[in-house]
N, C-alpha and C positions, 0 to 999 in steps of 0.2 A: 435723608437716609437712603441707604441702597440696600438691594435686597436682591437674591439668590433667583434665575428664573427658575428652577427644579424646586429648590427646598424653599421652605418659608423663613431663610436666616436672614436679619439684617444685618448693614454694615456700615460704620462710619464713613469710609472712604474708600474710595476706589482701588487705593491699594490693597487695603484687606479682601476687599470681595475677587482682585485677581488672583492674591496667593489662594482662596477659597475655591476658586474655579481651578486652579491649576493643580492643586491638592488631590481634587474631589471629583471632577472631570475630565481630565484629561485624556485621553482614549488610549494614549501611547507613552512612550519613554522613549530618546533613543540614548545608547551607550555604546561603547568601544571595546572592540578585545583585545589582547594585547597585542594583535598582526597591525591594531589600528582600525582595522575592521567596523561600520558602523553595522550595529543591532539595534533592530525595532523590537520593544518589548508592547506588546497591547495587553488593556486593561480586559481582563476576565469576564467569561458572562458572569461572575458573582460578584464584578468589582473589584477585582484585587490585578497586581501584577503577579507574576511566577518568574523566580528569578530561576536560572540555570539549576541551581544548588535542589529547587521545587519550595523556598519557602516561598509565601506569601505576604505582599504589603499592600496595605488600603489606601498609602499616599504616594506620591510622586519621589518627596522629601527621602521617607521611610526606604524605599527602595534602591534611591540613588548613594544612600551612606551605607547599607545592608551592601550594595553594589561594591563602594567604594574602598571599604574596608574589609570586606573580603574577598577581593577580585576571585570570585565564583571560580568566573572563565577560565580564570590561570588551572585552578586546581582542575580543573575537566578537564584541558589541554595535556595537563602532565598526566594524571590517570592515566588517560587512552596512549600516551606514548608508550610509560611505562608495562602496561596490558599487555600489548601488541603492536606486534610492527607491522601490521596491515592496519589497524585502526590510524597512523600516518596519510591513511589518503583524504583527501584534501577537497572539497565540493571547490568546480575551476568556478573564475573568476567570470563575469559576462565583459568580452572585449567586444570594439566598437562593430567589427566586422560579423560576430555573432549578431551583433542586435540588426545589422544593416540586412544578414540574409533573413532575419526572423521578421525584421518590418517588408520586405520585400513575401513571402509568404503568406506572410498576413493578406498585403494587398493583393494577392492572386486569388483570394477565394471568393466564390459568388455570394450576395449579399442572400440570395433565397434560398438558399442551401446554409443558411447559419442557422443557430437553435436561436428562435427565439421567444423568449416567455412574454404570458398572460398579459404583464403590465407592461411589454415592450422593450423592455432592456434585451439587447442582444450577450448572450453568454461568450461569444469570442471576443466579441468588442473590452468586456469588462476586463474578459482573460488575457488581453494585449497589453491594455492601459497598468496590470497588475504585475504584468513579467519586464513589461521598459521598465517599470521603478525599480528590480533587484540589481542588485550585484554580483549575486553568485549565480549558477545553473539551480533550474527548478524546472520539475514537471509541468509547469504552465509553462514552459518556455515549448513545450511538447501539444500543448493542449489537452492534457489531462490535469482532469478537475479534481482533485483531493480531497473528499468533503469530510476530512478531519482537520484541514488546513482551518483555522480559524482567521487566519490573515485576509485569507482573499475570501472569506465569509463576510468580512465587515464589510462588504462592496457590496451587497443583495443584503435587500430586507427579512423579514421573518418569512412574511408569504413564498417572495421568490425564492428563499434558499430551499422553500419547502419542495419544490419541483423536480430537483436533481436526483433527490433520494427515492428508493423504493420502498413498498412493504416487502419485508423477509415471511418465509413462511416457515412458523417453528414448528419440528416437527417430534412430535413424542417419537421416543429413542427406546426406551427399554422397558418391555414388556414384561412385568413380575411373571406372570403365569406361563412364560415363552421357557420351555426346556430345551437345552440344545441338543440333547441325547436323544430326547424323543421325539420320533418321526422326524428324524431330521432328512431338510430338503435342501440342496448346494444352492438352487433358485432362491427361497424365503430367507434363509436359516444360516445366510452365510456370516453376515453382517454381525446377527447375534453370536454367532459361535467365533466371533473375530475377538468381538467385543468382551466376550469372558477371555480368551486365552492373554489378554494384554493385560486384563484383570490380576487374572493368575500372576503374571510374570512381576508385575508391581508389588502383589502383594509377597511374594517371595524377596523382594530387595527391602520391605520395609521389616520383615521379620530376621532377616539377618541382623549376626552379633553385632555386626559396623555396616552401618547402612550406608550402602555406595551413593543413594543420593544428596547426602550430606555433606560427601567429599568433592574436590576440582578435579575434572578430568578433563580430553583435550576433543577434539571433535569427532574424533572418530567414535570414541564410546558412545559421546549422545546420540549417533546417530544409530548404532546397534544395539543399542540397548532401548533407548527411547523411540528417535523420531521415525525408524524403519517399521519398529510394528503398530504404534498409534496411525503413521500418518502412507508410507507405502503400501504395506499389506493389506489396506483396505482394497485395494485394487486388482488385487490379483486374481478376482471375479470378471473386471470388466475386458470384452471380449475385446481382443486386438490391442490393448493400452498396457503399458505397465512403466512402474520410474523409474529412472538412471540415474542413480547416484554415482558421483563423479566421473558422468559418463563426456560422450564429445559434447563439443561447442553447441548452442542450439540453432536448429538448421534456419529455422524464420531470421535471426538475426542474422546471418552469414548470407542467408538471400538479401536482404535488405540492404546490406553493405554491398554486396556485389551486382545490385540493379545497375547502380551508376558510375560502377567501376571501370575504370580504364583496362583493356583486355590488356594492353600488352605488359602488363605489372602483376608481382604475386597476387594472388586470390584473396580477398581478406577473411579473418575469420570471423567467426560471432562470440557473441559475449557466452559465457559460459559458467553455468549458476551452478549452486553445488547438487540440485537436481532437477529434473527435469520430467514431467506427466508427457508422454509421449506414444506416439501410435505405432507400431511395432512392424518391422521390416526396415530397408534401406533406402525405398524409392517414394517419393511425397509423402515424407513424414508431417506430421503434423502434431504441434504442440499444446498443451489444455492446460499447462500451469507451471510452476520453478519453485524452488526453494533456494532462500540464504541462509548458512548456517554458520554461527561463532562458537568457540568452549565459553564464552564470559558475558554477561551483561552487567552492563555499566550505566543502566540508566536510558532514556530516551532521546538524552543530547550529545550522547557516545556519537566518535567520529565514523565510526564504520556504520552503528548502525542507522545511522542519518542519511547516508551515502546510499548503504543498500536499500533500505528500506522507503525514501522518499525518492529515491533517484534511479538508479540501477535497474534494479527488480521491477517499478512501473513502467519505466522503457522496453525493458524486455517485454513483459507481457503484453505493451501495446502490437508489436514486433508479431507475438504468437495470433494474437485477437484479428489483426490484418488476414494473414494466412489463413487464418479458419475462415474469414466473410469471405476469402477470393474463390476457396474450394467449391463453395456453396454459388459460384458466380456473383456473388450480392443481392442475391434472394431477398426481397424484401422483409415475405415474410418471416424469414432468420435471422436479417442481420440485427435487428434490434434484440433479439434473445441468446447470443452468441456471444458468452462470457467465458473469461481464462482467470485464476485462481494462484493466487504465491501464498508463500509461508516466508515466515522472518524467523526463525530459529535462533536461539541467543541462551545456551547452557538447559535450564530449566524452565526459559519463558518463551514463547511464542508467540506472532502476531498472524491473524489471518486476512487478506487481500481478496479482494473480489476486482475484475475491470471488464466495463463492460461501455458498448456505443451507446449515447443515448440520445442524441439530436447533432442536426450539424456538425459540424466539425469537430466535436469533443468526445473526451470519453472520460465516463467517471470512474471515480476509484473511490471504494469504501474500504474502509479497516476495522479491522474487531480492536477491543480494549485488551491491552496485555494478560492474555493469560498462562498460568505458567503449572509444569506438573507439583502438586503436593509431593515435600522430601519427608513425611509422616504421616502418616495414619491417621491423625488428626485433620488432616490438612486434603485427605482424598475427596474431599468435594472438587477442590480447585481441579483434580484429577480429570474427572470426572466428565466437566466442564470442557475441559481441554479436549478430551476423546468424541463425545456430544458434536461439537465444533467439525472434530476434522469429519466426521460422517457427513457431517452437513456439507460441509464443501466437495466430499467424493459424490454425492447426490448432482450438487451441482457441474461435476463433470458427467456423470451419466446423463444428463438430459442435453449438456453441449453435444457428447460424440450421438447421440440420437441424432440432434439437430443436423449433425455433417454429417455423417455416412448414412444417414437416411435416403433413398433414393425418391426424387421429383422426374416427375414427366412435363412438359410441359409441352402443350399440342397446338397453341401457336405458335406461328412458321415465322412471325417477327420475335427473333432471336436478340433482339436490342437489349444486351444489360443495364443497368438502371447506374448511373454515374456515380460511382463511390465517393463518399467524401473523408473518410477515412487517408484515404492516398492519398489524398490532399495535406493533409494536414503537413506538417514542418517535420522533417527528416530527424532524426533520431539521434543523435551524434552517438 
């Protein structure tokens, strides 16, 4: 008799115990989209797979005729065209020449200057090994860590994965007994008095006869109605910053393209996000966060919002994070606290982005869980939540612009900056 090493099943023959093991352990799947395209599906920390569509299957079998007969893929494919003709853009392909300059990068960085954890695994090493196996472009390909990526989660144990992440500090938000009318102070009292007027203006579109947030509108409304006073107007306290919404290119990426620019050729631009946290005047700007925004969400395997949100938007803000440690010279003791901040805007939902450096060569990226504004009164928790959130990230900008325009002295006459390894890393396409 044979028997299961995990469970205690037995099994006549070796055949049955492989279909048992390939059932019931398998760690992955892979399938085809209609481009021909191979997808790796990995099995769930609950054990399941997640197919495109978001059902779930406990077997390999399960999944693959769930797959088969209803090419998922097709139907997402056609959505996103039909939606929008920006959701057409298309995550490129990794060509051989891509992977020749990224293995050529790789070998340029110094082995003491990598991160490396407790039980000796080096983090760029695993981060290398994980971006040769793709096909398509990926933030590892950049060396930023994703640690919502569950892919290249499966490559570190429990312990090591523990290392990357921080503790958040949650911070009570609303004060029952805080009146804004009295004794109000622009210093204490701004924050709260922001906080009701966004209140107000909600509650006025849920008491209307047709409530507008029930209805499609196109991006410009969300951002006037919704995302300007939740997520800009918190700002217009901090001294010297404020957002641009569909303002110029951002100047860190336009540097970054134009370091290694050929003079005698147009200038290139930078990428340019539909907003931009930025330090106010014309001459070394400097940048503390971006925003993508859509009219439509379509789920989390949407073609647009896969692009901006895993691709685009963390390029960028590595772009921004660069610029803020150079201003600072690379201060050591900043560079490790010197984080930039996106938003993924998508109709009613939102995703919120933290990047920040955290050892050698990488830098990580954490994401919030979609949360999205309540289109009822019923549903103003979710509201709520969402508003809570974006203070918390304006916080988190007020202690980055501390960190940079704060002035240091430094009264040693050895002027040696400390070797960035940020610069290092693999250029940014």
């Amino acid at each position: 008799m044979l028997s299961c090493e995990i469970y205690s099943f037995t099994f006549n023959n070796s055949r049955t115990l492989k279909t048992h093991n390939r059932e019931k352990h398998s760690d992955k799947i892979s399938v085809h989209d209609i481009q021909s395209n191979e997808q790796i599906i990995y099995r769930g920390e609950n054990g399941t797979f997640s197919c495109f569509c978001m059902k779930q299957f406990s077997t390999v079998t399960g999944f693959e005729k769930h797959y088969r007969d209803s090419r998922c893929m097709v139907v997402i494919e056609a959505e996103n065209v039909v939606a929008s003709e920006v959701s057409s853009v298309s995550i490129k392909s990794v060509s051989s020449s891509f992977k020749t300059n990224y293995t050529s990068m790789f070998q340029q960085m110094a082995q003491d200057k990598k991160w490396i954890l407790s039980s000796g695994k080096v983090v760029e090493d695993v981060m290398f090994e994980y971006a040769m196996d793709l096909q398509k472009e990926n933030a590892a390909h950049s060396f930023i860590l994703d640690l919502s990526d569950t892919s290249i989660k499966k490559r570190f144990n429990d312990e090591e994965w523990a290392e990357p992440t921080v503790d958040e500090m949650r911070k009570e938000i609303f004060k029952c007994s805080e009146i804004r009318f009295n004794q109000y102070s622009h210093d204490t009292s701004y924050n709260i008095d922001k906080i009701c007027h966004i209140v107000e203006s909600l509650l006025h579109k849920y008491q209307n006869k047709t409530n507008p947030l029930m209805l499609p509108h196109d991006e410009s409304w969300y951002n006037s109605h919704l995302w300007v006073p939740i997520i800009d107007s918190l700002y217009d306290d901090v001294e010297g910053i404020h957002c641009a919404r569909d303002g110029p290119s951002s100047s860190s990426s336009r540097k970054r393209k134009q370091s290694d620019q050929d003079t005698t050729v147009r200038s290139k631009i930078g990428r340019k996000p539909d907003m931009t946290i930025r330090s106010s005047g014309s001459v070394n700007v400097l940048e503390f966060g971006a925003a993508e925004a859509a009219s439509f969400y379509h789920g989390r395997a949407d073609k647009k919002y896969m692009y901006e949100s895993r691709i685009k938007l963390p390029k960028l803000l590595k772009d921004m994070l660069y610029y803020l440690n150079e201003s600072v010279d690379w201060k050591a003791d900043k560079r490790g606290r010197i984080e930039v901040i996106g938003f993924v805007q998508s109709a009613l939902v939102i995703e919120f982005l933290t990047l920040y450096q955290s050892k050698g060569y990488v830098c990580c990226l954490t994401r919030t869980k979609h949360s999205e504004i309540g289109d009822s009164i019923a549903k103003f928790s979710k509201t709520l939540e969402v508003i809570a959130m974006s203070l918390r990230m304006k916080l988190r900008v007020e202690n980055c612009v501390r960190l940079v325009t704060k002035e240091t002295f430094d009264v040693d006459f050895d002027h040696t900056i400390p070797s960035p390894t940020l610069i290092e890393s693999i250029t940014t396409p």
